[in-house]
C-alpha positions as CSV (number, residue, x, y, z in Angstrom):
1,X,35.0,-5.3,-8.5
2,X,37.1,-2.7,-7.9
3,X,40.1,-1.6,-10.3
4,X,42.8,-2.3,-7.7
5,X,43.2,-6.1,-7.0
6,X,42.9,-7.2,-3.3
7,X,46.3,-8.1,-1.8
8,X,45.0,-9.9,0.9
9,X,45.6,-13.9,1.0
10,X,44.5,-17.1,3.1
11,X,46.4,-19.9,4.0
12,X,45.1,-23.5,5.0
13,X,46.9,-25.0,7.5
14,X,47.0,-28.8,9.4
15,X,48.5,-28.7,12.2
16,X,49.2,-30.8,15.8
17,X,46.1,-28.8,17.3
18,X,44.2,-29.9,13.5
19,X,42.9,-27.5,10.6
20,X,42.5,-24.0,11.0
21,X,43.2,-20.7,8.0
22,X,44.5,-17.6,7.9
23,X,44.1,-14.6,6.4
24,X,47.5,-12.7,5.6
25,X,47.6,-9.0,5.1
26,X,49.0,-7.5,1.8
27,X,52.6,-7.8,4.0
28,X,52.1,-12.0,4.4
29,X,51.1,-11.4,8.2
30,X,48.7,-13.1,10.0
31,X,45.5,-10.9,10.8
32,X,42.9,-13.7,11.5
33,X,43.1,-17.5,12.3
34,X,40.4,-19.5,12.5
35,X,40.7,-23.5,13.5
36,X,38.3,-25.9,11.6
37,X,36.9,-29.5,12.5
38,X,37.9,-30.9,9.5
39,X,39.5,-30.4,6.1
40,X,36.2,-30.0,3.8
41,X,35.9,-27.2,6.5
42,X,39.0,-25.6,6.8
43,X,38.8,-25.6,2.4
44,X,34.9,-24.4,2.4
45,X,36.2,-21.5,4.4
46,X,38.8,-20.8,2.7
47,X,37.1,-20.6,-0.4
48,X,34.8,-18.6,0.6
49,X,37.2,-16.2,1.9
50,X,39.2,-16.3,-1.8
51,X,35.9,-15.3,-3.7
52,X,35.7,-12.1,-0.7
53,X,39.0,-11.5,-1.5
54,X,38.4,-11.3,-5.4
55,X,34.9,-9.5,-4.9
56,X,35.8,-7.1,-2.1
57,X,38.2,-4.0,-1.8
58,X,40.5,-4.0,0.8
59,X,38.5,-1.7,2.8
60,X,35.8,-3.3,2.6
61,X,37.2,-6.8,3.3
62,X,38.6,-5.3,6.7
63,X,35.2,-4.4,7.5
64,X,34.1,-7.9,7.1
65,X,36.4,-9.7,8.9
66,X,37.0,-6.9,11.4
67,X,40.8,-6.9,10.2
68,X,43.3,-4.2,11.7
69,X,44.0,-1.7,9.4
70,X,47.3,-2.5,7.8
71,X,50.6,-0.9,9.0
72,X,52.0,1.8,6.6
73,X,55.5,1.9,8.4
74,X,58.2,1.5,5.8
């Protein structure tokens, strides 16, 4: 793992259109949404993407979701 933690984040969401999660850049925006059938779905996902999150650099998570690269205005 590498020695700088991973800032990213993923949110679970139910919604009127149903389950879906996000994953939020080190900033808390959106970068990727994806809707899910069902609940055990939407949390299988997410968990998955957690342990990514805690395994992967930044970088490298970027590369695996095909996330933008993050915006260094500011």
């Amino acid at each position: 793992m590498s020695a700088t933690a991973n800032r990213y984040a993923v949110d679970v969401r139910r919604g009127d259109e149903g389950w879906a999660v996000a994953i939020l850049d080190p900033a808390g925006r959106e970068v990727s949404v994806r809707a899910c059938r069902d609940e055990t779905e939407a949390l299988t996902y997410a968990s998955t993407v957690r342990q990514h999150i805690y395994w992967l650099s930044e970088d490298k998570l970027r590369e695996y979701y095909r996330l933008p690269e993050p915006d260094h205005e500011g």
